[in-house]
C-alpha positions as CSV (number, residue, x, y, z in Angstrom):
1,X,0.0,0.0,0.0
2,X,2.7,2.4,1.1
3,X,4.4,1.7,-2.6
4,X,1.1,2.6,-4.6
5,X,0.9,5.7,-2.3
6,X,4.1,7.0,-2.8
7,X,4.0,5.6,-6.6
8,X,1.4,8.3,-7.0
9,X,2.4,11.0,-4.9
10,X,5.6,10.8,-7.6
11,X,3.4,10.8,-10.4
12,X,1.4,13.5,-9.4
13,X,4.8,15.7,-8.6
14,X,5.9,14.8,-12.6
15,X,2.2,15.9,-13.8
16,X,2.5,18.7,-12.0
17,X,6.1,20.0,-12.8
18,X,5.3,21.2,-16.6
19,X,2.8,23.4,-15.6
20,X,5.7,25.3,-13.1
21,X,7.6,25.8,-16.0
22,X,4.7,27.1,-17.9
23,X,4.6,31.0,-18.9
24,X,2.3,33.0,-17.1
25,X,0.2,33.9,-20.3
26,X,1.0,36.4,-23.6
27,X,3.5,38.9,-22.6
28,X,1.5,41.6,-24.5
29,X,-1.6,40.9,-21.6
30,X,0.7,42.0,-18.7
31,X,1.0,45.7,-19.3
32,X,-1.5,47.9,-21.2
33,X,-0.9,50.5,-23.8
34,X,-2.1,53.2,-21.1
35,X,0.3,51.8,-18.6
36,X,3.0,52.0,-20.6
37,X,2.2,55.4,-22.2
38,X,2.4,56.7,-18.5
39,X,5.3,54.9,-17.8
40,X,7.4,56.1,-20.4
41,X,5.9,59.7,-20.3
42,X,4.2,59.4,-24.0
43,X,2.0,57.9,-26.2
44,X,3.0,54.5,-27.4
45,X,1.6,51.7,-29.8
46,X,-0.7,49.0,-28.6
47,X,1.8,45.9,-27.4
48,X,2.9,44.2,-30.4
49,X,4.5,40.6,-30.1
50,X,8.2,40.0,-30.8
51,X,8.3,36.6,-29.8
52,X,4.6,35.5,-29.4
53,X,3.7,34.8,-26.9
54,X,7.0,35.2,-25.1
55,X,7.9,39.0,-25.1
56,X,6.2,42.1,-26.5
57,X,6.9,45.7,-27.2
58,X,5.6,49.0,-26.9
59,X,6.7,51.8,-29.1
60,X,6.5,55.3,-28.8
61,X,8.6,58.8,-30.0
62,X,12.2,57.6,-29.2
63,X,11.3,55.7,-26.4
64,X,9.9,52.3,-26.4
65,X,9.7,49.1,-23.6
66,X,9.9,45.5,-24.4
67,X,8.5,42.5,-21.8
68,X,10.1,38.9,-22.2
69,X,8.7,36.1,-20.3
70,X,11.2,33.7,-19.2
71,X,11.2,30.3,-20.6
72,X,12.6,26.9,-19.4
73,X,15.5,26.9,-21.6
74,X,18.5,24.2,-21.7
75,X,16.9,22.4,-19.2
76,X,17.3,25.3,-16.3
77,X,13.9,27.0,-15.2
78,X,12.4,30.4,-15.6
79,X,13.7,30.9,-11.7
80,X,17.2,29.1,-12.0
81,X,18.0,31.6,-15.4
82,X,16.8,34.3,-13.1
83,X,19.1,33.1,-10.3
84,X,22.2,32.7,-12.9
85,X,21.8,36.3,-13.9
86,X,22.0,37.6,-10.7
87,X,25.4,36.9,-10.6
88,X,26.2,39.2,-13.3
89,X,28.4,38.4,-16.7
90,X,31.6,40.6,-18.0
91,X,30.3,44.0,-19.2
92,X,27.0,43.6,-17.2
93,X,26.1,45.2,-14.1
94,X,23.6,43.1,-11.9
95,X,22.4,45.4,-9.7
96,X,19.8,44.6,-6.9
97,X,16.4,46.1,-6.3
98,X,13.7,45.6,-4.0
99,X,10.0,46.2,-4.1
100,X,9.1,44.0,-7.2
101,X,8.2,40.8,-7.2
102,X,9.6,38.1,-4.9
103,X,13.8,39.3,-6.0
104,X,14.8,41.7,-8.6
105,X,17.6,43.4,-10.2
106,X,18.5,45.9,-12.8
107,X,20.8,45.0,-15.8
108,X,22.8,47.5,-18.2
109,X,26.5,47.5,-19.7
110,X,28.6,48.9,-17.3
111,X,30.0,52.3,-17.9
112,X,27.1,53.5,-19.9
113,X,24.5,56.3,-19.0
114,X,22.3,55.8,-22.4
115,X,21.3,52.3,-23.0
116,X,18.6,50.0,-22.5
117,X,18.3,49.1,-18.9
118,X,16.7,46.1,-17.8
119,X,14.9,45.1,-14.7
120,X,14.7,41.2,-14.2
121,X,12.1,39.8,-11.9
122,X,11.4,36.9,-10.4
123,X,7.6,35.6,-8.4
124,X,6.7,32.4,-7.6
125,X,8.2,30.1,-10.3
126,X,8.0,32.7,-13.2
127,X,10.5,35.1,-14.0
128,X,10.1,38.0,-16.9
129,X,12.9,40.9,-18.2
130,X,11.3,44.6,-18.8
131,X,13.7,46.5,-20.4
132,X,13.5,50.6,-21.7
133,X,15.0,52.2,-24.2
134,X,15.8,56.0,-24.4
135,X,16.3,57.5,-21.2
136,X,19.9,58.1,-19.0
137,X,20.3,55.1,-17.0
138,X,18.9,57.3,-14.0
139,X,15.6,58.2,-15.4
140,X,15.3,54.9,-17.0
141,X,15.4,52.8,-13.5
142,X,11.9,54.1,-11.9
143,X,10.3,53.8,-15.0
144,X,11.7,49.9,-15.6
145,X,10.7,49.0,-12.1
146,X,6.7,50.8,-12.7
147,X,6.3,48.7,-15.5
148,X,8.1,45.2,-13.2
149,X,5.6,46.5,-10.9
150,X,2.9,46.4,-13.0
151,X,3.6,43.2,-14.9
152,X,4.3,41.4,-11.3
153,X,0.8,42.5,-10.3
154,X,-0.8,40.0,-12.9
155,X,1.4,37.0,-12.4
């Protein structure tokens, strides 16, 4: 009895484990136009997909914001890509941030001031990159981490 129990319990954890991996829905459904717009400080496009449904991107008058939901991806999860990153590569600041989601940190190439800046994130067993495009590193941090904050709010 105790080897059919426990022969299921396993089977139910394998069943289950695809759907951990799975992506939280179309990236274009986890910021709105009107979010972004007020994010960035001016009209943008509706979302359009990149990499459907994985990422998405919103484009306005020389600024524009991309979402990419993380996928499983050479058999590491959404979380253990997120975890990896932390630790920074050469050329890449990883720079921590609280606030959003469950962890998070900012990316850019160290040593600029003008350059997309990204703001990984991490809740439950999901993980997704907003990135901005066409601000100084500054300005472009609070506006990464609204949009994190928004996206994070639908996961």
């Amino acid at each position: 009895m105790r080897r059919v129990a426990s022969t299921i319990a396993i089977a139910g954890v394998a069943l289950m484990a695809p759907a951990a991996f799975a992506a939280p829905g179309d990236a274009c459904e986890l910021l709105t136009q009107t979010q972004v717009s007020a994010a960035l400080g001016i009209p943008t496009d509706a979302g359009s997909p990149i990499a459907r449904p994985t990422a998405c991107q919103w484009m306005g008058k020389g600024k524009f914001a991309t979402l990419t939901v993380t996928q499983p991806r050479g058999g590491k999860s959404p979380v253990e890509q997120f975890n990896a990153g932390k630790k920074g590569m050469l050329g890449v600041t990883a720079e921590p941030v609280g606030g959003v989601g469950d962890d998070a940190y900012y990316v850019y190439f160290s040593g600029t001031t003008r350059a997309g800046l990204g703001l990984v994130v991490k809740k439950g067993s999901a993980a997704f990159e907003v990135r901005v495009y066409g601000f100084d590193l500054d300005k472009a941090k609070p506006v990464a981490k609204t949009l994190a904050q928004d996206a994070a709010g639908k996961l």
